[in-house]
VOPAGU-2260 file (C-alpha; in pm, 1 decimal, decimal comma):
REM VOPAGU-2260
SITE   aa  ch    i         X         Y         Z
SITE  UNK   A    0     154,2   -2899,7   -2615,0
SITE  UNK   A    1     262,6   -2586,5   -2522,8
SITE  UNK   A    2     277,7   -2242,6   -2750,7
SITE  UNK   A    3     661,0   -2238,7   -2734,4
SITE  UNK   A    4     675,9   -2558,7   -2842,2
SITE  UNK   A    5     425,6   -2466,6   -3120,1
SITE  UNK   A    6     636,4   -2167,0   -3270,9
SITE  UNK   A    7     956,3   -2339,3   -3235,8
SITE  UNK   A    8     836,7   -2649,7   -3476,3
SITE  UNK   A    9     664,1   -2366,9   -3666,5
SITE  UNK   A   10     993,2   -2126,8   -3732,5
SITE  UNK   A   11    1120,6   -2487,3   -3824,6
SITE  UNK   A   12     925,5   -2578,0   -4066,0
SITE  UNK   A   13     928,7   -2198,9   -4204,3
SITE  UNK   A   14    1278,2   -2217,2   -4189,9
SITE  UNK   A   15    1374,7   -2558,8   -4387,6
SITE  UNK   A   16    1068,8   -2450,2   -4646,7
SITE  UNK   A   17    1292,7   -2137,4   -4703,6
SITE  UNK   A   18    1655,9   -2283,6   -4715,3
SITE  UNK   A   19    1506,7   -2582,2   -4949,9
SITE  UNK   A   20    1345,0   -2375,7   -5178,0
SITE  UNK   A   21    1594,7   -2047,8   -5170,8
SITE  UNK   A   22    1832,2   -2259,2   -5478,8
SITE  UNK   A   23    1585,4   -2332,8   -5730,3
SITE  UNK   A   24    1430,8   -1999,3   -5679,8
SITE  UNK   A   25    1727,0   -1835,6   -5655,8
SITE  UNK   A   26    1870,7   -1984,9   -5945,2
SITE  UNK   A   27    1563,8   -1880,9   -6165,2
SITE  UNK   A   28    1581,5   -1532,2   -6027,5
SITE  UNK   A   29    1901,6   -1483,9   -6128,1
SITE  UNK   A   30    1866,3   -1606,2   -6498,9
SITE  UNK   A   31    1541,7   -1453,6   -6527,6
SITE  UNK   A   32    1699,2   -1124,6   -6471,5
SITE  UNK   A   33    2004,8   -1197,0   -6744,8
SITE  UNK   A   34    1737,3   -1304,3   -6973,2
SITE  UNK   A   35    1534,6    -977,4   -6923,7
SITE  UNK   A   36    1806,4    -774,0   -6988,2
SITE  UNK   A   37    1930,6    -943,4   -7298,1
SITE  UNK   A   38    1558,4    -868,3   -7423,1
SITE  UNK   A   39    1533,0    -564,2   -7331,8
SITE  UNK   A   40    1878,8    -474,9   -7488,6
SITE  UNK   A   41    1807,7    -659,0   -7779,9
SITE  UNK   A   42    1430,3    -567,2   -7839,1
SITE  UNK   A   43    1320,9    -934,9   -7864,2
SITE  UNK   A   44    1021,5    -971,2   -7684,8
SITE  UNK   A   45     942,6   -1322,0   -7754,6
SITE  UNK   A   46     789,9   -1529,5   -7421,7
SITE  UNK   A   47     943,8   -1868,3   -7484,5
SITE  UNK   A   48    1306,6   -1662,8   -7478,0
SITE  UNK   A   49    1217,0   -1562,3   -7131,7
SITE  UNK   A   50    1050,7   -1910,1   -6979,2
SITE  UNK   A   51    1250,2   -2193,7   -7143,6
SITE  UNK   A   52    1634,4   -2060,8   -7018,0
SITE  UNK   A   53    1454,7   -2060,6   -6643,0
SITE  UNK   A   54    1270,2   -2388,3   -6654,9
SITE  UNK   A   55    1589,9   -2563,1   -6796,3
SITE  UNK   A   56    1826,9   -2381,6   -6490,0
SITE  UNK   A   57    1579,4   -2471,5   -6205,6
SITE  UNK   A   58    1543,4   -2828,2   -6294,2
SITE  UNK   A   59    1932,6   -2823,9   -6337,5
SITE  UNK   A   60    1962,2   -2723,3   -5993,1
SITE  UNK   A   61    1696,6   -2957,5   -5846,9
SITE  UNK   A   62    1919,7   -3258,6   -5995,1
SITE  UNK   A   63    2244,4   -3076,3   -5843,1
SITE  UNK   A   64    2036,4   -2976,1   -5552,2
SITE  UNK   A   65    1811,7   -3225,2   -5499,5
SITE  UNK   A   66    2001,7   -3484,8   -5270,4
SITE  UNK   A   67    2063,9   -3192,1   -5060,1
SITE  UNK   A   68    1676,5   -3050,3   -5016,1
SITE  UNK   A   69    1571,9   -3433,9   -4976,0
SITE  UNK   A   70    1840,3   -3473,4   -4673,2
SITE  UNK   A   71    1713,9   -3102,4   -4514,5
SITE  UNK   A   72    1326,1   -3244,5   -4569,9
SITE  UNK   A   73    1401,1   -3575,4   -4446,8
SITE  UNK   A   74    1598,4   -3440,0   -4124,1
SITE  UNK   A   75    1321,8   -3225,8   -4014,1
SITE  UNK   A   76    1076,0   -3539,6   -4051,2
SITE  UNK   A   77    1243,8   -3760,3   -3858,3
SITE  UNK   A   78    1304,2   -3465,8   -3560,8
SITE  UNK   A   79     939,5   -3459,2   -3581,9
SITE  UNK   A   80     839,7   -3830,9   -3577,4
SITE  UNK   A   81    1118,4   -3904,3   -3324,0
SITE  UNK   A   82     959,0   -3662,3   -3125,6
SITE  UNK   A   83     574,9   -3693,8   -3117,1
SITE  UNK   A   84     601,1   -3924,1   -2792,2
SITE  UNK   A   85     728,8   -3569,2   -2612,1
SITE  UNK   A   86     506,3   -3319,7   -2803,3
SITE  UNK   A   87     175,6   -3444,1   -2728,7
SITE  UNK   A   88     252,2   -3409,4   -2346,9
């Protein structure tokens, strides 16, 4: 196996570990930000207001998302296991 082949499945694997995680994070990035901001403007500093909103969003978006990540995850796995016949060489 050579080292280019190495990085290349590497920045691939990097890569679809990035795009597949990027909407749930996102998602809870964004909300946790509206939710600090709504504390901070409101003076309610109560931990549940800031966890529950984001834990309800991101598992919103892995049901909306979800088919999509599994497809992405899936694709790369079968590159890889199609290929291990010409990466071992």
């Amino acid at each position: 196996m050579d080292v280019n082949v190495i990085l290349t499945l590497s920045k691939q694997a990097i890569m679809t570990a990035f795009w597949v995680s990027l909407p749930i994070l996102g998602v809870a990035l964004v909300v946790g930000v509206i939710i600090s901001i709504f504390q901070a403007a409101t003076s309610i500093s109560d931990s549940v207001l800031g966890f529950a909103p984001k834990v309800i969003v991101a598992g919103l978006a892995l049901l909306y998302m979800g088919p999509w990540m599994m497809n992405k995850l899936a694709g790369l796995m079968i590159y890889l296991i199609s290929n291990i016949p010409n990466l071992v060489r």
